[in-house]
N, C-alpha and C positions, 0 to 999 in steps of 0.2 A: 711741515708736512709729514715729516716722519714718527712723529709721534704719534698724530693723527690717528696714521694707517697702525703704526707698534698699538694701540689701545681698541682700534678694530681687530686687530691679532690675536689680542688678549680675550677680549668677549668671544670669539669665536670659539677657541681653544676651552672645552669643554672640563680641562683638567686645572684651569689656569684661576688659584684659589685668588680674590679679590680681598683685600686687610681696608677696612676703613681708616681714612686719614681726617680728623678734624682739623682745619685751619685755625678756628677760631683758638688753639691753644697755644704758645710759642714753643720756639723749635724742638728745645730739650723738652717740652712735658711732649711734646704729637712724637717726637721720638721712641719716648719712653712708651708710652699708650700703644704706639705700634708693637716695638720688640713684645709689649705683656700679649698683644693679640697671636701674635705670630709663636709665644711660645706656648700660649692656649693651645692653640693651633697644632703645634708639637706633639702636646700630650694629650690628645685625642687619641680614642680606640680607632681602627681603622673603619668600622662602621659608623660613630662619631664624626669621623672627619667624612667618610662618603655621604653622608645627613647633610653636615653644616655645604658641603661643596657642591652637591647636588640637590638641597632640598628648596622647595618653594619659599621659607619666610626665615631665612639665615642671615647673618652681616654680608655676607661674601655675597650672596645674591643681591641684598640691596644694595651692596656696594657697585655689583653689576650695571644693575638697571639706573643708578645714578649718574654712571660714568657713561653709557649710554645718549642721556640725557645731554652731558657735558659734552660729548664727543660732537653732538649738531651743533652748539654753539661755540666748537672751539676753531681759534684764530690760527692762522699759519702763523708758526714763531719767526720771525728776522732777527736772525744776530747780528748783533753789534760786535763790528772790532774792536778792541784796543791795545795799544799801542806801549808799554809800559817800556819807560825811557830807566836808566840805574840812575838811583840818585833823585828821581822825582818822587812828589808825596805817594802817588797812586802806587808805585813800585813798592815802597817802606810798605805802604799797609795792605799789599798782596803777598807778597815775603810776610810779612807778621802774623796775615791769617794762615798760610801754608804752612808755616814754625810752628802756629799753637795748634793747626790741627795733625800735624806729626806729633806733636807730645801727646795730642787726647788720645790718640792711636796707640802710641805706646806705653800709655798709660793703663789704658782697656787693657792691652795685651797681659799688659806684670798683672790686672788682678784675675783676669780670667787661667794664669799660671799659679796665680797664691792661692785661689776658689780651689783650681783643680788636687793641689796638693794638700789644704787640707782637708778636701773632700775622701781621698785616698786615705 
């Protein structure tokens, strides 16, 4: 339910720029295609960005009026508990993703410090 309303929130919220997401790509390339949009996005003039955020035929608007769309046929989500005992498989391979995605994390971090230095 609270997404729901959080995405009713959003369309309302006249300031609230909309980034197209394709599914159809796997995670790392719709990752990647996002941050390129969002740093589009960036380096827009501030006229630029009041266009693409308020004009009639931008991503950000079709993105709008897509989600829209999406928002009449979306399901209340029910979560699922679970239970993660030490020692059982599901435990190993929730610890295994949390590990690697701590390393991707500090991984980004050391090149966006090697980028920034010798960017200087």
């Amino acid at each position: 339910r609270y997404a729901k309303k959080q995405m009713a929130w959003f369309r309302k919220d006249q300031d609230f720029m909309f980034v197209p997401v394709s599914l159809e790509l796997d995670k790392t390339e719709r990752v990647n295609a996002v941050a390129k949009e969002i740093i589009r996005y960036c380096r827009l003039s501030n006229a630029e960005y009041e266009r693409e955020l308020r004009g009639e035929e931008t991503k950000s608007t079709e993105c709008r009026k897509e989600n829209e769309l999406q928002g009449k046929n979306m399901k209340f989500y029910q979560f699922e508990r679970h239970i993660l005992k030490q020692g059982s498989e599901s435990y190993a391979d929730a610890l295994a993703e949390g590990i690697e995605c701590r390393r991707r994390i500090r991984m980004s971090k050391k090149k966006r410090t090697i980028e920034e230095t010798l960017s200087t």
